[in-house]
C-alpha positions as CSV (number, residue, x, y, z in Angstrom):
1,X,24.4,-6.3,-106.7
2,X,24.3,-9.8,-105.7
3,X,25.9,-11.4,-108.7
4,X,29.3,-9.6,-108.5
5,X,30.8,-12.1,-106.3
6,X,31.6,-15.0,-108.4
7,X,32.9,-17.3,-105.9
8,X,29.4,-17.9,-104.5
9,X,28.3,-19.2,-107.5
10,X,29.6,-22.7,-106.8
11,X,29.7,-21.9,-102.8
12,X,27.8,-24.8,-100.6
13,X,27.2,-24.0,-97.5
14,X,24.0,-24.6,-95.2
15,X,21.4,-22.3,-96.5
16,X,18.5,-23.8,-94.6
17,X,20.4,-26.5,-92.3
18,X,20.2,-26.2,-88.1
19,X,23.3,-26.3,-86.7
20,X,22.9,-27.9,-82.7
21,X,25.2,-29.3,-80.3
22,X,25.2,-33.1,-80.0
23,X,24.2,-32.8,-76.5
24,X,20.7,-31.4,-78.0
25,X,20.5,-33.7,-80.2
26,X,20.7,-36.8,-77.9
27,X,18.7,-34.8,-74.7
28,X,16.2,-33.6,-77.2
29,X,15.5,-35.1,-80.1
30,X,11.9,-34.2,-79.9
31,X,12.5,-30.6,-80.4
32,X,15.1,-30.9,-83.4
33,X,12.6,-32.2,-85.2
34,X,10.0,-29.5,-84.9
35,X,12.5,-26.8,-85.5
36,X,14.0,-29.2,-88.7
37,X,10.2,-29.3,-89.7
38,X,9.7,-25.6,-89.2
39,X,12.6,-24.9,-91.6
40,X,11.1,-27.2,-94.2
41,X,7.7,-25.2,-93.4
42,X,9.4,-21.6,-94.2
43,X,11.4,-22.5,-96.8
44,X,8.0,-24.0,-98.9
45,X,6.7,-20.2,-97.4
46,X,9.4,-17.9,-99.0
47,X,9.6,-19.9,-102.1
48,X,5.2,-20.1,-102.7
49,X,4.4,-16.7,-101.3
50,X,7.0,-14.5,-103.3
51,X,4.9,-11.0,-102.5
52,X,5.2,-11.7,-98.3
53,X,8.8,-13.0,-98.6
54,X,9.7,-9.6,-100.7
55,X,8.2,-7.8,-97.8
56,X,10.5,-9.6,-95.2
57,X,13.6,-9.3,-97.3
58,X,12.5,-5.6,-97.5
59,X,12.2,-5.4,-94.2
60,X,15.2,-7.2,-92.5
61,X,17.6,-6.0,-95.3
62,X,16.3,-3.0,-95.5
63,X,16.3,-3.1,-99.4
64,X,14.4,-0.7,-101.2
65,X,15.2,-1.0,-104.9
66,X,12.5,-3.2,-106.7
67,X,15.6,-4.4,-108.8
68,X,17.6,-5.6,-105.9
69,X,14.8,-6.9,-103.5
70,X,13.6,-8.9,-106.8
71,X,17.5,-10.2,-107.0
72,X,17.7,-10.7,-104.0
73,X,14.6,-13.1,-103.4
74,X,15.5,-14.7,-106.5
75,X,19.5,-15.6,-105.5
76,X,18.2,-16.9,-101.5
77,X,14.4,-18.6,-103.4
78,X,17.6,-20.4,-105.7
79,X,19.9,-21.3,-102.3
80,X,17.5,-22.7,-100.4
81,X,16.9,-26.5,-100.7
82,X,13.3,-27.8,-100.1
83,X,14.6,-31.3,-98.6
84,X,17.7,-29.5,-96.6
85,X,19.9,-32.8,-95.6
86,X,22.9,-31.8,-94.1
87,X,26.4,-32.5,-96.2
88,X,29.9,-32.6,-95.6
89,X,30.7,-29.9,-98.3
90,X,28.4,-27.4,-96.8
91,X,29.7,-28.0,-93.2
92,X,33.2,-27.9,-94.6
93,X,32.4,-24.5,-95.9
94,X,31.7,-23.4,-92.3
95,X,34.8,-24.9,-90.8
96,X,37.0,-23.2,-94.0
97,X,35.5,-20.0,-92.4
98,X,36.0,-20.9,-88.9
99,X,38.4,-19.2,-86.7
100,X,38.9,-22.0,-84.2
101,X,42.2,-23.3,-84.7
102,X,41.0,-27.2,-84.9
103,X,38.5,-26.5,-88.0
104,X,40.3,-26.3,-90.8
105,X,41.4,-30.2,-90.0
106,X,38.4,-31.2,-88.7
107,X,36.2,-34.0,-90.2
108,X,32.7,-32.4,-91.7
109,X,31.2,-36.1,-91.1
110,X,31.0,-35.5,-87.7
111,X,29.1,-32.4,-87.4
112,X,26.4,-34.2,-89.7
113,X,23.2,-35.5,-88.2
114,X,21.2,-36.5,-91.2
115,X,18.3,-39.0,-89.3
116,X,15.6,-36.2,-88.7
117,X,15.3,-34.6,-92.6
118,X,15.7,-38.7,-93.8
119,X,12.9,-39.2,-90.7
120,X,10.6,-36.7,-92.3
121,X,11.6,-37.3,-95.7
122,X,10.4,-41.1,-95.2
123,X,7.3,-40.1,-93.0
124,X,6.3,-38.0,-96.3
125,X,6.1,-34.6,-94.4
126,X,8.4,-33.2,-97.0
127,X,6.5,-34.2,-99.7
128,X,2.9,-33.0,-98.4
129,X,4.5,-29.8,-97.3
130,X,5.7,-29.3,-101.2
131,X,2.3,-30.2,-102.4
132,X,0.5,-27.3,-100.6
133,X,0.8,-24.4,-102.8
């Protein structure tokens, strides 16, 4: 199902980034990091608890072959990055994709805000959350 599109194979894109405007990000800083830590939270979720992720994949793609729900969780459990830093090739995948006329010679630098992963990547929050199985 999943593994007849070749070009995805080597596709970056932002599989568990948050994508905010820069006015959020300087008003309210405070809340991008709870969401950035929530991400970090459910992707340590969907990866450890394989038998309630199924059962949300299930539900919100409405999959009900065992064969392609178990694809499935294994091609997105694969995609999604435990310490999800931002990068210019993933954001440049978005603005390939884009339909605004100033994307496709846009820099992907400038969309990047990498302080709050690095913030809770040095605290250690990453870490502990990756040590609780």
């Amino acid at each position: 199902m999943f593994d007849s599109i070749p070009a995805l194979d080597n596709l970056e894109y932002p599989s568990a980034s948050l994508i905010v405007r820069q006015e959020s990000v300087r008003k309210d800083p405070l809340l991008i990091d709870k969401v950035t830590r929530s991400i970090i939270e459910a992707v340590h979720f969907f990866k450890t608890r394989k038998s309630e992720s199924k059962r949300i994949l299930q539900k919100y793609l409405r999959l009900q072959n065992p064969d392609e729900l178990e694809e499935a969780y294994v091609l997105l459990s694969a995609r999604f990055i435990d310490k999800p830093y931002p990068t210019a090739q993933s954001v440049k995948t978005i603005l390939d994709w884009s339909r605004h006329p100033k994307a496709k010679t846009a820099d992907p630098a400038q969309f990047i805000a990498p302080q709050f992963v690095e913030k809770l990547d040095k605290e250690g929050f990453i870490e502990a959350v990756l040590k609780n199985k």
